[in-house]
C-alpha positions as a printed NumPy array, in Angstrom:
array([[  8.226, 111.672, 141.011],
       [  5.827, 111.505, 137.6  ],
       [  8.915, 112.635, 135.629],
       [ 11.07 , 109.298, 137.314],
       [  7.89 , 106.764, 136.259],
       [  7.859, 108.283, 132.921],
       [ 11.635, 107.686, 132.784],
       [ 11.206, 103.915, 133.878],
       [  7.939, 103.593, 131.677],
       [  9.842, 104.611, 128.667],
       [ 13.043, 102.422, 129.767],
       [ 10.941,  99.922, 130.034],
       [  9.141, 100.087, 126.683],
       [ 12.351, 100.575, 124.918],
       [ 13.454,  97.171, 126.325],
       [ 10.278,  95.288, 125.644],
       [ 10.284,  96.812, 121.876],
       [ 13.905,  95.841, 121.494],
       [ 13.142,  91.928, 122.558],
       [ 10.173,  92.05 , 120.481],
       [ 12.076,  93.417, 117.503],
       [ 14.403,  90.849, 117.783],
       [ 12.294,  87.989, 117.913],
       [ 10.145,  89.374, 115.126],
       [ 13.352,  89.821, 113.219],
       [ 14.351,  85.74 , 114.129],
       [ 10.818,  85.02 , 113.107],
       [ 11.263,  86.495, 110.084],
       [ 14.57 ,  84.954, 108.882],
       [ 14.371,  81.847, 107.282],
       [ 17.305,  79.196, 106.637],
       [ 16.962,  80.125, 102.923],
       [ 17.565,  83.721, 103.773],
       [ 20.073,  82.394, 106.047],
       [ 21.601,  80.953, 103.442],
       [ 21.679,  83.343, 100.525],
       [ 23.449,  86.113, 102.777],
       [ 25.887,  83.529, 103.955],
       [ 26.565,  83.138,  99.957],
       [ 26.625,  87.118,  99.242],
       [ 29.063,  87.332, 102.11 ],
       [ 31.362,  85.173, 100.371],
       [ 31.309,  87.128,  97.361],
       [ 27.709,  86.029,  95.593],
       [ 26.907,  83.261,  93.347],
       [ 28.366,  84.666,  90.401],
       [ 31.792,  84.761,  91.52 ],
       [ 31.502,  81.326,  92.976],
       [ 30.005,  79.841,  90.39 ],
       [ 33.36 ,  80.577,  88.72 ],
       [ 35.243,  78.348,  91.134],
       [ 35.744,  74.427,  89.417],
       [ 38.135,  73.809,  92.093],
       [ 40.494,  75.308,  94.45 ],
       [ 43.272,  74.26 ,  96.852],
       [ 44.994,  75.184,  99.944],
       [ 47.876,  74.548, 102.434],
       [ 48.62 ,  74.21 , 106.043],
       [ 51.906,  72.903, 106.422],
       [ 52.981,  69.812, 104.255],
       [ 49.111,  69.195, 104.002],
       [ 47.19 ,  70.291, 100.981],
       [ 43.519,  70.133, 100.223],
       [ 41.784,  70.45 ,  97.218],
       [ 38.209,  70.987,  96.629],
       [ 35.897,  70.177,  93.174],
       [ 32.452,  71.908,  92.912],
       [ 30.891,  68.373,  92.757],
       [ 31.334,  68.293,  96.27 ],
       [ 34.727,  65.958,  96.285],
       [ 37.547,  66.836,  99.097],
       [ 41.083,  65.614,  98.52 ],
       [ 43.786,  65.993, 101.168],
       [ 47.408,  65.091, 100.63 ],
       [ 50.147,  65.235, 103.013],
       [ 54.042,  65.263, 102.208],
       [ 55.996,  67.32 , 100.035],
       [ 56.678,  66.644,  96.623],
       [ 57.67 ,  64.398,  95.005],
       [ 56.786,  62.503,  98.216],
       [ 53.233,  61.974,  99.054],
       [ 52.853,  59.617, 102.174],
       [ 49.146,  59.928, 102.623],
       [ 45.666,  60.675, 100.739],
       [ 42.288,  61.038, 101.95 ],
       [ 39.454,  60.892,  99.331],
       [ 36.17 ,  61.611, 100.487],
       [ 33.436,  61.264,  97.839],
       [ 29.328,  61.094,  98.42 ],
       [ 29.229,  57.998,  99.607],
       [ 32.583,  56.766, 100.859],
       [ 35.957,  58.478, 102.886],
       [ 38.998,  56.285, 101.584],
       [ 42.563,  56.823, 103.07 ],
       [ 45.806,  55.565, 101.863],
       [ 48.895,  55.459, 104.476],
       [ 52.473,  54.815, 102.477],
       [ 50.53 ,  52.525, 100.4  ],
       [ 47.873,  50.75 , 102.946],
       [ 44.28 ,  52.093, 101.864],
       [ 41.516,  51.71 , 104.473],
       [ 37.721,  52.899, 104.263],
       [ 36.827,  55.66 , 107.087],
       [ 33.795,  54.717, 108.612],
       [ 31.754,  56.444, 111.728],
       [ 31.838,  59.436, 112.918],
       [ 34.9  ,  60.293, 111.518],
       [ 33.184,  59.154, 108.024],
       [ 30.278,  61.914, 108.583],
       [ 33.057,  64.67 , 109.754],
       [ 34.883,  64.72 , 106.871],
       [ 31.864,  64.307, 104.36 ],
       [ 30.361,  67.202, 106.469],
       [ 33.828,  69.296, 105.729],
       [ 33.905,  68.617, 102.39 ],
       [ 30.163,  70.048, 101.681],
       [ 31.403,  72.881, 103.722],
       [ 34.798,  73.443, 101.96 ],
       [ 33.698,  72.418,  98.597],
       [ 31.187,  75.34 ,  98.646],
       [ 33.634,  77.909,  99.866],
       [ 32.982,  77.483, 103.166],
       [ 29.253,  78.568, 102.351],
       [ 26.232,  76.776, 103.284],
       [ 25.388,  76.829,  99.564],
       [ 25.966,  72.674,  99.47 ],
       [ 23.684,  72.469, 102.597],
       [ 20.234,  73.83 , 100.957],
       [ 17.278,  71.351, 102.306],
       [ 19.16 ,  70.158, 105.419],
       [ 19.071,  72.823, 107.748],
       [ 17.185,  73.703, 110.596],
       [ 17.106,  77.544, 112.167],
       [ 17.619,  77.045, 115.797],
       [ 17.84 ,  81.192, 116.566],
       [ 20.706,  83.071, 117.785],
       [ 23.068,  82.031, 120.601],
       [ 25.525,  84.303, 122.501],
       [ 29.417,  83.151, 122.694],
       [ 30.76 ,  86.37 , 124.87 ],
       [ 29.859,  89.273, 123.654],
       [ 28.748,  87.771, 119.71 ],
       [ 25.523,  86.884, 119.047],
       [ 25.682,  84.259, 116.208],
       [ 23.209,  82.873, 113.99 ],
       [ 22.538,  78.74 , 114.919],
       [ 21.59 ,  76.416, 112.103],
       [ 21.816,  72.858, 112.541],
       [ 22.139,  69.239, 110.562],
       [ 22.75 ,  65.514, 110.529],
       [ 24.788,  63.446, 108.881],
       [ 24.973,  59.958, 109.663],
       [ 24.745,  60.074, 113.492],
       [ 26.913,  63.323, 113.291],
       [ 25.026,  66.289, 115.074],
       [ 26.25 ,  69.372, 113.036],
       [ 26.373,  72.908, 114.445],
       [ 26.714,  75.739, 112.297],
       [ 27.389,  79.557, 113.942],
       [ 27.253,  82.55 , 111.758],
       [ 27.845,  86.072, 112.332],
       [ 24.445,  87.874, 112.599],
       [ 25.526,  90.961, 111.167],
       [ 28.04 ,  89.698, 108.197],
       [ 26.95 ,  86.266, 108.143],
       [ 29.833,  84.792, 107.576],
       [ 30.414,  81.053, 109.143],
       [ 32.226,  81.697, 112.892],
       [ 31.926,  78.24 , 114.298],
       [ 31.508,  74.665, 113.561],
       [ 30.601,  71.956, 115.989],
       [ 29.933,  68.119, 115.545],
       [ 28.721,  66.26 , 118.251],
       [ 28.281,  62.575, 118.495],
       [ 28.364,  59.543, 120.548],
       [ 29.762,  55.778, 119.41 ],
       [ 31.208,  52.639, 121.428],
       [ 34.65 ,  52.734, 120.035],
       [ 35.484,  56.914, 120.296],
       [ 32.711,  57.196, 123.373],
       [ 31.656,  61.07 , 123.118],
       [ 32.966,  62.619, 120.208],
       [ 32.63 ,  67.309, 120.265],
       [ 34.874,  68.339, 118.257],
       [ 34.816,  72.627, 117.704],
       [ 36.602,  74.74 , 114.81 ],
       [ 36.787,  78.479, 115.196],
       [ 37.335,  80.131, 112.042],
       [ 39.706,  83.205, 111.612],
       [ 39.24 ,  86.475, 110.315],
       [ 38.261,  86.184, 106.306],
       [ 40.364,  86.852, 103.49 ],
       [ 39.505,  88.078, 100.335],
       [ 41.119,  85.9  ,  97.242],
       [ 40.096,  86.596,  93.377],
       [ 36.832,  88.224,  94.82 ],
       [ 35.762,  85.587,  97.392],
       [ 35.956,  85.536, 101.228],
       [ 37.308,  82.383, 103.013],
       [ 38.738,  82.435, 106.46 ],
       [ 42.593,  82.966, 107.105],
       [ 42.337,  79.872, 109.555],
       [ 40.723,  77.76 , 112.169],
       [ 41.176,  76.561, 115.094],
       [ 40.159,  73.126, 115.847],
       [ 39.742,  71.743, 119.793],
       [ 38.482,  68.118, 120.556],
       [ 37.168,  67.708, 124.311],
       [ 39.495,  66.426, 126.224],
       [ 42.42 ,  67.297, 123.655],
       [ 44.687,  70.817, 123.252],
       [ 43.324,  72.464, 120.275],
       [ 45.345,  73.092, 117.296],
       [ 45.594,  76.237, 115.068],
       [ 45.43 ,  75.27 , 111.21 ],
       [ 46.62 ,  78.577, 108.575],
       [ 45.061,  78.742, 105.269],
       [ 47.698,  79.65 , 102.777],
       [ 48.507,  79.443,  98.95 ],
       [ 44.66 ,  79.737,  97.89 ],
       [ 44.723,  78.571,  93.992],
       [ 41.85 ,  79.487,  91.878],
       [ 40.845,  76.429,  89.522],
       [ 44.71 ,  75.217,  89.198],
       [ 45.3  ,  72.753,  86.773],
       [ 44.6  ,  69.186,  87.714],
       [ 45.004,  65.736,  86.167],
       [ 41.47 ,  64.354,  84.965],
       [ 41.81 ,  61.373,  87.078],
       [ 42.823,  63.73 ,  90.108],
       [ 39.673,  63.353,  92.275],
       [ 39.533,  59.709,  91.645],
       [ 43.244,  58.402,  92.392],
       [ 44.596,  57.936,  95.7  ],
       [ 47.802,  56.7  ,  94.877],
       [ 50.955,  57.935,  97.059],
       [ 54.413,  58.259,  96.151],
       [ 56.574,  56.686,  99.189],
       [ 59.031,  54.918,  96.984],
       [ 59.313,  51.316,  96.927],
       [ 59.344,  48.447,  99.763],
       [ 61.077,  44.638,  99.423],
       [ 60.497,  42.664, 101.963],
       [ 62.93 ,  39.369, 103.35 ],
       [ 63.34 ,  37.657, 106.012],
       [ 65.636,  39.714, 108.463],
       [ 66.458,  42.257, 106.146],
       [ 64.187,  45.422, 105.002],
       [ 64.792,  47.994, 101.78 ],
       [ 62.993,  50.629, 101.247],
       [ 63.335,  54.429, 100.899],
       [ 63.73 ,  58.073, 102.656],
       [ 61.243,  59.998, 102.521],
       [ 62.16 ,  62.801, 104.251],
       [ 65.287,  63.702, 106.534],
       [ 66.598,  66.577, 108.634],
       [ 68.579,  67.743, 111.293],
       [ 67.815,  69.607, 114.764],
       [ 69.205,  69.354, 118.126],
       [ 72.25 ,  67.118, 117.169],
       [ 69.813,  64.263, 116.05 ],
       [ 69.624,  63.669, 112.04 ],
       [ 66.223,  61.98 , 111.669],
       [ 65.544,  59.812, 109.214],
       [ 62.027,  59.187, 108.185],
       [ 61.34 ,  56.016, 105.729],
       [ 58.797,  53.898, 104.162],
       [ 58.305,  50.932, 106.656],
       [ 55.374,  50.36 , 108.373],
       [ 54.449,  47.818, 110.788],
       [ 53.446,  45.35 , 108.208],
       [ 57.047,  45.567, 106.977],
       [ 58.554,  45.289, 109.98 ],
       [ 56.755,  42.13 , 111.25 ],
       [ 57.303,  40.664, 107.521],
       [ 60.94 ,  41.196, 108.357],
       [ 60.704,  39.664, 112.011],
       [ 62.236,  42.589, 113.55 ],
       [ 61.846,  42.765, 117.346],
       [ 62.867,  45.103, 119.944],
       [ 66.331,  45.53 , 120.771],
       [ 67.027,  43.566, 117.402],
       [ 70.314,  44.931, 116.152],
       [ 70.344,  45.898, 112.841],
       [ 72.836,  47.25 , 109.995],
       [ 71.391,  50.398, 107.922],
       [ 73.228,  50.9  , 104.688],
       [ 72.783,  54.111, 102.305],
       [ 75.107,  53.655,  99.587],
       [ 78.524,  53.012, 100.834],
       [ 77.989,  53.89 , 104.251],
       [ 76.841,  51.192, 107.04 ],
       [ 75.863,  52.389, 110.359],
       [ 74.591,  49.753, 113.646],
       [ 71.655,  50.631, 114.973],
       [ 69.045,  48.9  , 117.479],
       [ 65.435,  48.389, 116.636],
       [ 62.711,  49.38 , 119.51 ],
       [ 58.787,  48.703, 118.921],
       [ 58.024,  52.116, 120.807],
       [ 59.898,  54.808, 122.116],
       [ 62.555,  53.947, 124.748],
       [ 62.267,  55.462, 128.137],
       [ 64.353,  59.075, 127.528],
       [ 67.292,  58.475, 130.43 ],
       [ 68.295,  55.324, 127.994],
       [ 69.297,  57.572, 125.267],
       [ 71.701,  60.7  , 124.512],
       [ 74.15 ,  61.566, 122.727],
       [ 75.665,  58.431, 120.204],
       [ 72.011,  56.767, 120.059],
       [ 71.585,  54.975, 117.185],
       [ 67.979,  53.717, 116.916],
       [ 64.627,  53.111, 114.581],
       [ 60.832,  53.7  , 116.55 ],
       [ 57.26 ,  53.733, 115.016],
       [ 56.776,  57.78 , 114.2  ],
       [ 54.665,  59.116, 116.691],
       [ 52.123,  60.887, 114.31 ],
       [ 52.342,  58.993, 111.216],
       [ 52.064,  54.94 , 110.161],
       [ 55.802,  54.8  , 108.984],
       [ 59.145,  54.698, 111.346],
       [ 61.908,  56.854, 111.734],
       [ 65.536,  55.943, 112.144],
       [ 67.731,  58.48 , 114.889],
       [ 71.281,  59.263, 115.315],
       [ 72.086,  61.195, 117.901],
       [ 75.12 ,  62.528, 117.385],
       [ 76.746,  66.239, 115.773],
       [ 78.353,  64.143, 113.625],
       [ 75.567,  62.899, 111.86 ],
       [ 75.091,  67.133, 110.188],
       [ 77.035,  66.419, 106.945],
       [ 75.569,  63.165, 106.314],
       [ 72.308,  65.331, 105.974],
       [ 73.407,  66.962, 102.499],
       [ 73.777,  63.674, 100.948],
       [ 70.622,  62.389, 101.629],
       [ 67.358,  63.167,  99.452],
       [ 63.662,  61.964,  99.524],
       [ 63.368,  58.825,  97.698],
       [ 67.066,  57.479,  98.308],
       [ 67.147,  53.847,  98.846],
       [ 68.121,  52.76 , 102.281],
       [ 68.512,  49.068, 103.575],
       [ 68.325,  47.519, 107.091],
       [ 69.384,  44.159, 107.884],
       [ 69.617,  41.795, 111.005],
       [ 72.264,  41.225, 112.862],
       [ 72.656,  37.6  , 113.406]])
Protein backbone atom coordinates (compact mmCIF):
# COMPACT_ATOMS: atom_id res chain seq x y z
CA UNK A 1 0.00 0.00 0.00
CA UNK A 2 3.04 2.70 0.93
CA UNK A 3 4.89 1.36 -2.15
CA UNK A 4 1.40 2.27 -4.51
CA UNK A 5 1.29 6.11 -2.80
CA UNK A 6 4.89 6.43 -3.44
CA UNK A 7 4.19 5.31 -7.03
CA UNK A 8 1.28 7.95 -7.42
CA UNK A 9 3.34 10.61 -5.36
CA UNK A 10 6.15 10.33 -7.76
CA UNK A 11 3.63 10.15 -10.91
CA UNK A 12 2.31 12.90 -9.70
CA UNK A 13 5.40 15.06 -9.18
CA UNK A 14 6.72 14.07 -12.49
CA UNK A 15 3.55 15.61 -14.03
CA UNK A 16 3.49 18.78 -12.00
CA UNK A 17 7.44 19.27 -12.82
CA UNK A 18 6.76 18.62 -16.47
CA UNK A 19 3.84 21.53 -16.62
CA UNK A 20 6.01 23.66 -14.64
CA UNK A 21 8.97 23.10 -16.93
CA UNK A 22 7.04 23.96 -19.69
CA UNK A 23 5.64 27.05 -18.63
CA UNK A 24 8.98 28.16 -17.24
CA UNK A 25 10.39 27.26 -20.61
CA UNK A 26 7.28 29.61 -22.43
CA UNK A 27 8.18 32.17 -19.85
CA UNK A 28 11.43 32.18 -20.82
CA UNK A 29 11.16 32.47 -24.64
CA UNK A 30 10.81 35.70 -25.95
CA UNK A 31 9.52 36.78 -29.59
CA UNK A 32 13.14 37.87 -30.26
CA UNK A 33 14.33 34.42 -29.42
CA UNK A 34 11.40 33.34 -31.28
CA UNK A 35 12.57 34.97 -33.96
CA UNK A 36 16.28 34.37 -34.29
CA UNK A 37 15.70 30.43 -34.27
CA UNK A 38 13.00 30.86 -36.82
CA UNK A 39 16.01 32.66 -38.90
CA UNK A 40 18.77 29.84 -37.99
CA UNK A 41 16.20 27.33 -39.12
CA UNK A 42 16.16 28.79 -42.41
CA UNK A 43 19.73 28.64 -42.80
CA UNK A 44 21.05 31.86 -40.52
CA UNK A 45 21.50 35.37 -41.41
CA UNK A 46 24.52 34.96 -43.28
CA UNK A 47 23.20 32.89 -45.92
CA UNK A 48 20.16 35.04 -46.21
CA UNK A 49 21.68 38.01 -46.21
CA UNK A 50 23.03 36.72 -49.54
CA UNK A 51 19.57 36.56 -51.07
CA UNK A 52 18.78 40.17 -53.29
CA UNK A 53 15.92 38.41 -54.70
CA UNK A 54 14.49 35.16 -55.55
CA UNK A 55 11.57 33.69 -57.52
CA UNK A 56 9.30 30.83 -57.73
CA UNK A 57 6.52 28.96 -59.64
CA UNK A 58 3.25 27.28 -59.19
CA UNK A 59 1.80 26.70 -62.38
CA UNK A 60 1.77 29.61 -65.01
CA UNK A 61 2.13 31.89 -61.84
CA UNK A 62 5.48 33.23 -60.82
CA UNK A 63 6.49 35.29 -57.85
CA UNK A 64 9.38 37.15 -57.23
CA UNK A 65 10.62 38.55 -54.08
CA UNK A 66 13.33 41.74 -53.44
CA UNK A 67 14.94 42.01 -49.94
CA UNK A 68 13.34 45.52 -49.67
CA UNK A 69 10.33 43.81 -48.90
CA UNK A 70 8.60 44.15 -52.62
CA UNK A 71 6.39 40.98 -53.92
CA UNK A 72 5.75 40.65 -57.63
CA UNK A 73 3.42 37.98 -59.03
CA UNK A 74 2.90 37.35 -62.71
CA UNK A 75 0.66 34.98 -64.30
CA UNK A 76 0.83 33.62 -68.03
CA UNK A 77 3.51 32.13 -69.88
CA UNK A 78 5.87 33.89 -71.85
CA UNK A 79 5.85 35.93 -73.96
CA UNK A 80 2.28 36.36 -72.66
CA UNK A 81 1.75 37.95 -69.37
CA UNK A 82 -2.07 38.56 -68.69
CA UNK A 83 -1.79 39.73 -65.14
CA UNK A 84 0.62 41.51 -62.46
CA UNK A 85 0.25 42.16 -58.93
CA UNK A 86 2.70 44.68 -57.34
CA UNK A 87 2.56 45.03 -53.80
CA UNK A 88 4.92 47.68 -52.37
CA UNK A 89 4.87 49.35 -48.57
CA UNK A 90 2.21 51.27 -49.01
CA UNK A 91 0.07 50.21 -51.95
CA UNK A 92 -1.11 46.50 -53.75
CA UNK A 93 -1.62 47.46 -57.56
CA UNK A 94 -3.01 44.82 -60.07
CA UNK A 95 -3.12 44.93 -63.75
CA UNK A 96 -5.74 42.50 -65.65
CA UNK A 97 -4.90 42.33 -69.71
CA UNK A 98 -4.18 45.90 -69.38
CA UNK A 99 -6.91 47.30 -66.69
CA UNK A 100 -4.82 48.31 -63.44
CA UNK A 101 -6.84 48.64 -60.22
CA UNK A 102 -5.52 49.46 -56.55
CA UNK A 103 -6.24 46.43 -53.96
CA UNK A 104 -7.62 47.81 -51.02
CA UNK A 105 -8.99 45.96 -47.63
CA UNK A 106 -8.35 43.05 -46.39
CA UNK A 107 -7.12 41.67 -49.33
CA UNK A 108 -4.63 44.88 -49.33
CA UNK A 109 -3.21 43.74 -45.72
CA UNK A 110 -3.03 39.85 -46.96
CA UNK A 111 -0.85 40.31 -49.55
CA UNK A 112 1.39 43.07 -47.84
CA UNK A 113 1.42 40.52 -44.91
CA UNK A 114 2.73 37.71 -47.61
CA UNK A 115 5.11 39.70 -49.02
CA UNK A 116 6.96 40.53 -45.49
CA UNK A 117 6.66 36.87 -45.04
CA UNK A 118 7.99 35.74 -48.49
CA UNK A 119 10.35 38.52 -48.96
CA UNK A 120 12.23 37.31 -45.83
CA UNK A 121 12.31 33.70 -46.81
CA UNK A 122 9.43 32.83 -45.24
CA UNK A 123 11.18 33.98 -41.87
CA UNK A 124 9.82 36.28 -39.41
CA UNK A 125 13.03 38.27 -39.90
CA UNK A 126 10.77 41.30 -41.70
CA UNK A 127 8.36 41.06 -38.67
CA UNK A 128 10.91 42.24 -35.75
CA UNK A 129 8.82 44.86 -33.41
CA UNK A 130 5.35 43.57 -34.39
CA UNK A 131 4.89 40.49 -32.71
CA UNK A 132 3.25 39.35 -29.80
CA UNK A 133 4.06 35.68 -28.03
CA UNK A 134 0.72 34.22 -27.41
CA UNK A 135 2.32 30.54 -26.09
CA UNK A 136 1.97 27.28 -27.66
CA UNK A 137 -1.23 25.80 -29.12
CA UNK A 138 -1.87 22.11 -29.98
CA UNK A 139 -3.17 21.22 -33.73
CA UNK A 140 -3.38 17.15 -33.21
CA UNK A 141 -0.67 15.82 -31.94
CA UNK A 142 1.92 19.24 -32.74
CA UNK A 143 2.39 21.64 -30.37
CA UNK A 144 3.29 24.89 -32.27
CA UNK A 145 4.68 28.04 -31.24
CA UNK A 146 1.74 31.15 -31.58
CA UNK A 147 2.92 34.63 -32.39
CA UNK A 148 0.59 37.12 -33.52
CA UNK A 149 0.20 40.69 -35.58
CA UNK A 150 -1.88 43.34 -37.26
CA UNK A 151 -1.91 44.80 -40.26
CA UNK A 152 -4.49 47.10 -41.22
CA UNK A 153 -7.57 45.39 -39.69
CA UNK A 154 -5.90 42.00 -40.70
CA UNK A 155 -5.51 39.71 -37.52
CA UNK A 156 -2.30 37.68 -38.36
CA UNK A 157 -1.55 34.24 -36.92
CA UNK A 158 1.73 32.84 -37.09
CA UNK A 159 2.37 28.83 -35.98
CA UNK A 160 5.83 27.53 -35.69
CA UNK A 161 7.21 24.27 -34.96
CA UNK A 162 8.41 24.22 -31.29
CA UNK A 163 11.14 21.98 -31.80
CA UNK A 164 12.59 23.20 -35.43
CA UNK A 165 10.89 26.38 -35.52
CA UNK A 166 10.19 26.53 -38.73
CA UNK A 167 6.77 28.49 -39.85
CA UNK A 168 3.79 25.52 -39.99
CA UNK A 169 0.77 27.72 -40.30
CA UNK A 170 -0.52 31.02 -41.26
CA UNK A 171 -3.89 32.44 -40.45
CA UNK A 172 -5.53 35.93 -41.17
CA UNK A 173 -8.63 36.70 -39.74
CA UNK A 174 -10.79 39.66 -40.38
CA UNK A 175 -14.16 41.07 -40.68
CA UNK A 176 -15.46 43.91 -43.45
CA UNK A 177 -19.03 44.82 -45.01
CA UNK A 178 -18.27 43.87 -48.52
CA UNK A 179 -16.31 40.13 -47.90
CA UNK A 180 -18.34 39.74 -44.30
CA UNK A 181 -15.88 37.29 -42.28
CA UNK A 182 -12.79 36.81 -43.96
CA UNK A 183 -10.23 33.27 -42.22
CA UNK A 184 -8.29 32.39 -44.59
CA UNK A 185 -5.48 29.31 -43.42
CA UNK A 186 -2.17 28.18 -45.35
CA UNK A 187 -0.46 25.01 -44.25
CA UNK A 188 2.98 24.89 -45.31
CA UNK A 189 4.71 21.65 -46.63
CA UNK A 190 7.63 19.88 -45.67
CA UNK A 191 10.91 22.33 -46.24
CA UNK A 192 13.34 22.16 -48.87
CA UNK A 193 16.73 22.99 -48.80
CA UNK A 194 17.89 25.37 -51.94
CA UNK A 195 21.60 27.00 -52.13
CA UNK A 196 21.72 26.51 -48.24
CA UNK A 197 18.28 27.88 -47.22
CA UNK A 198 15.06 26.12 -46.11
CA UNK A 199 11.68 27.19 -47.66
CA UNK A 200 8.68 24.98 -47.75
CA UNK A 201 7.93 22.60 -50.80
CA UNK A 202 4.25 24.03 -50.68
CA UNK A 203 1.14 25.21 -49.00
CA UNK A 204 -1.99 24.64 -48.78
CA UNK A 205 -4.36 27.43 -48.66
CA UNK A 206 -8.33 26.92 -47.37
CA UNK A 207 -10.78 29.96 -47.09
CA UNK A 208 -13.94 29.17 -44.77
CA UNK A 209 -16.53 28.30 -46.58
CA UNK A 210 -14.30 27.49 -49.79
CA UNK A 211 -12.34 23.94 -50.88
CA UNK A 212 -8.80 24.58 -50.18
CA UNK A 213 -6.25 24.54 -52.80
CA UNK A 214 -2.72 22.98 -52.82
CA UNK A 215 -0.03 25.53 -54.27
CA UNK A 216 3.80 23.61 -55.22
CA UNK A 217 6.83 25.64 -54.90
CA UNK A 218 9.05 24.90 -57.82
CA UNK A 219 12.00 26.42 -59.90
CA UNK A 220 13.53 28.34 -56.75
CA UNK A 221 16.11 30.97 -58.48
CA UNK A 222 18.73 32.46 -56.36
CA UNK A 223 19.13 36.34 -57.19
CA UNK A 224 18.24 35.74 -61.11
CA UNK A 225 18.83 38.49 -63.20
CA UNK A 226 16.19 41.16 -63.34
CA UNK A 227 15.53 44.37 -65.27
CA UNK A 228 16.22 47.53 -62.95
CA UNK A 229 12.80 48.76 -63.44
CA UNK A 230 11.45 45.12 -62.60
CA UNK A 231 9.86 45.82 -59.18
CA UNK A 232 8.41 49.01 -60.37
CA UNK A 233 6.60 48.08 -63.82
CA UNK A 234 3.43 46.37 -64.04
CA UNK A 235 3.02 46.30 -67.55
CA UNK A 236 1.49 42.99 -69.25
CA UNK A 237 1.97 41.63 -72.54
CA UNK A 238 -1.68 40.56 -73.91
CA UNK A 239 -1.14 41.85 -77.38
CA UNK A 240 -3.10 44.57 -78.74
CA UNK A 241 -7.02 45.52 -78.68
CA UNK A 242 -9.04 47.89 -81.49
CA UNK A 243 -12.15 48.55 -80.71
CA UNK A 244 -15.41 49.44 -83.41
CA UNK A 245 -18.60 49.40 -83.39
CA UNK A 246 -19.80 45.70 -83.98
CA UNK A 247 -16.60 44.39 -84.73
CA UNK A 248 -13.63 43.42 -82.13
CA UNK A 249 -9.64 42.60 -82.98
CA UNK A 250 -7.52 41.56 -80.76
CA UNK A 251 -5.20 38.60 -80.03
CA UNK A 252 -4.71 34.80 -78.69
CA UNK A 253 -3.23 34.44 -75.93
CA UNK A 254 -3.25 31.08 -75.31
CA UNK A 255 -5.05 27.99 -77.05
CA UNK A 256 -5.38 24.24 -76.63
CA UNK A 257 -7.20 21.27 -77.14
CA UNK A 258 -8.95 18.59 -74.72
CA UNK A 259 -12.05 16.68 -74.90
CA UNK A 260 -12.87 17.53 -78.61
CA UNK A 261 -13.20 21.32 -77.69
CA UNK A 262 -10.18 23.66 -79.06
CA UNK A 263 -10.36 26.63 -76.67
CA UNK A 264 -9.42 29.72 -77.55
CA UNK A 265 -8.46 32.20 -74.96
CA UNK A 266 -8.07 36.07 -76.14
CA UNK A 267 -7.61 39.54 -75.05
CA UNK A 268 -11.23 40.95 -74.66
CA UNK A 269 -12.58 41.91 -71.64
CA UNK A 270 -15.85 43.21 -70.77
CA UNK A 271 -14.94 46.73 -71.50
CA UNK A 272 -14.26 45.54 -75.06
CA UNK A 273 -17.10 43.76 -75.47
CA UNK A 274 -19.64 46.44 -74.39
CA UNK A 275 -17.43 49.01 -76.59
CA UNK A 276 -18.30 46.64 -79.39
CA UNK A 277 -22.13 46.30 -78.40
CA UNK A 278 -22.00 42.66 -78.36
CA UNK A 279 -24.99 40.99 -76.67
CA UNK A 280 -26.00 37.56 -75.99
CA UNK A 281 -26.89 35.34 -78.66
CA UNK A 282 -25.27 38.08 -81.02
CA UNK A 283 -23.91 36.14 -83.96
CA UNK A 284 -20.65 36.86 -84.82
CA UNK A 285 -17.88 35.99 -87.59
CA UNK A 286 -14.25 35.09 -86.05
CA UNK A 287 -11.54 35.35 -88.63
CA UNK A 288 -7.75 34.10 -88.07
CA UNK A 289 -6.05 34.66 -91.20
CA UNK A 290 -7.88 33.11 -94.01
CA UNK A 291 -10.16 31.13 -92.11
CA UNK A 292 -13.79 32.49 -90.96
CA UNK A 293 -15.76 30.50 -88.60
CA UNK A 294 -19.75 31.64 -87.16
CA UNK A 295 -19.99 31.64 -83.83
CA UNK A 296 -22.68 33.00 -81.18
CA UNK A 297 -21.79 35.35 -78.40
CA UNK A 298 -23.28 34.48 -74.70
CA UNK A 299 -22.66 36.99 -71.61
CA UNK A 300 -22.25 33.81 -69.26
CA UNK A 301 -22.11 30.31 -69.67
CA UNK A 302 -25.10 28.64 -71.40
CA UNK A 303 -27.04 26.07 -69.54
CA UNK A 304 -24.83 22.61 -70.51
CA UNK A 305 -27.93 20.50 -72.32
CA UNK A 306 -27.77 23.61 -75.00
CA UNK A 307 -24.41 22.64 -76.13
CA UNK A 308 -22.39 19.49 -77.58
CA UNK A 309 -20.75 18.54 -80.10
CA UNK A 310 -20.57 21.46 -83.26
CA UNK A 311 -20.89 24.41 -80.56
CA UNK A 312 -19.44 27.29 -81.70
CA UNK A 313 -19.44 29.96 -78.96
CA UNK A 314 -17.41 32.94 -76.95
CA UNK A 315 -18.23 33.26 -72.72
CA UNK A 316 -16.48 35.47 -70.05
CA UNK A 317 -13.53 32.89 -68.67
CA UNK A 318 -14.59 31.66 -65.54
CA UNK A 319 -11.32 32.45 -63.54
CA UNK A 320 -9.83 35.22 -65.36
CA UNK A 321 -11.13 38.97 -66.70
CA UNK A 322 -10.72 37.98 -70.47
CA UNK A 323 -13.16 35.54 -72.68
CA UNK A 324 -12.66 32.48 -74.36
CA UNK A 325 -13.96 31.43 -77.72
CA UNK A 326 -15.13 27.26 -77.98
CA UNK A 327 -15.51 24.91 -80.76
CA UNK A 328 -16.70 21.89 -80.01
CA UNK A 329 -15.93 19.76 -82.49
CA UNK A 330 -12.78 16.88 -83.35
CA UNK A 331 -12.35 18.77 -86.15
CA UNK A 332 -11.21 21.75 -84.64
CA UNK A 333 -7.46 19.40 -83.50
CA UNK A 334 -5.41 20.56 -86.55
CA UNK A 335 -6.48 24.02 -86.45
CA UNK A 336 -4.60 23.91 -83.00
CA UNK A 337 -0.97 23.71 -84.66
CA UNK A 338 -1.53 26.81 -86.51
CA UNK A 339 -2.39 28.89 -83.86
CA UNK A 340 0.26 30.68 -81.46
CA UNK A 341 0.01 33.20 -78.51
CA UNK A 342 -0.15 36.59 -79.81
CA UNK A 343 -1.87 35.76 -83.31
CA UNK A 344 -4.31 38.31 -84.30
CA UNK A 345 -7.87 37.20 -84.33
CA UNK A 346 -11.01 39.33 -85.36
CA UNK A 347 -14.74 39.05 -84.47
CA UNK A 348 -17.37 40.85 -86.17
CA UNK A 349 -21.28 41.20 -86.03
CA UNK A 350 -23.47 39.66 -87.93
CA UNK A 351 -25.95 42.07 -89.20
Amino acid sequence: MVERRLRVFFVGLFVFLGYFLLLYSQAELSVKDIIEKNIQAAGGHEALSKVKNYSFKHGLRTYYMAASGLMKQTEGKEPVITEIILVEEDKVRRNCFNNITELAGLLKSTYQCLAKLRSGLFTLANFKGQLEFKGQKKFGPENLYMVTTDIGNLKVEFYLDSDEFTLKRLVFKGFDESRGRYAVNHDFGPYQQIDGIMIPSSWYSSQVGTRGSNFGVSDVKINPSLDKDFFSSIDVNVGDVKIAEGALSGSIVESSFRRNMLLISTNWTDKCIEGAGFKSKDKLILQMGDREIEIDFYESFPPRETIGPGSKFMVPNRSSKNYIIYLISPEFKQLLEELEPLLPIRVKKIK
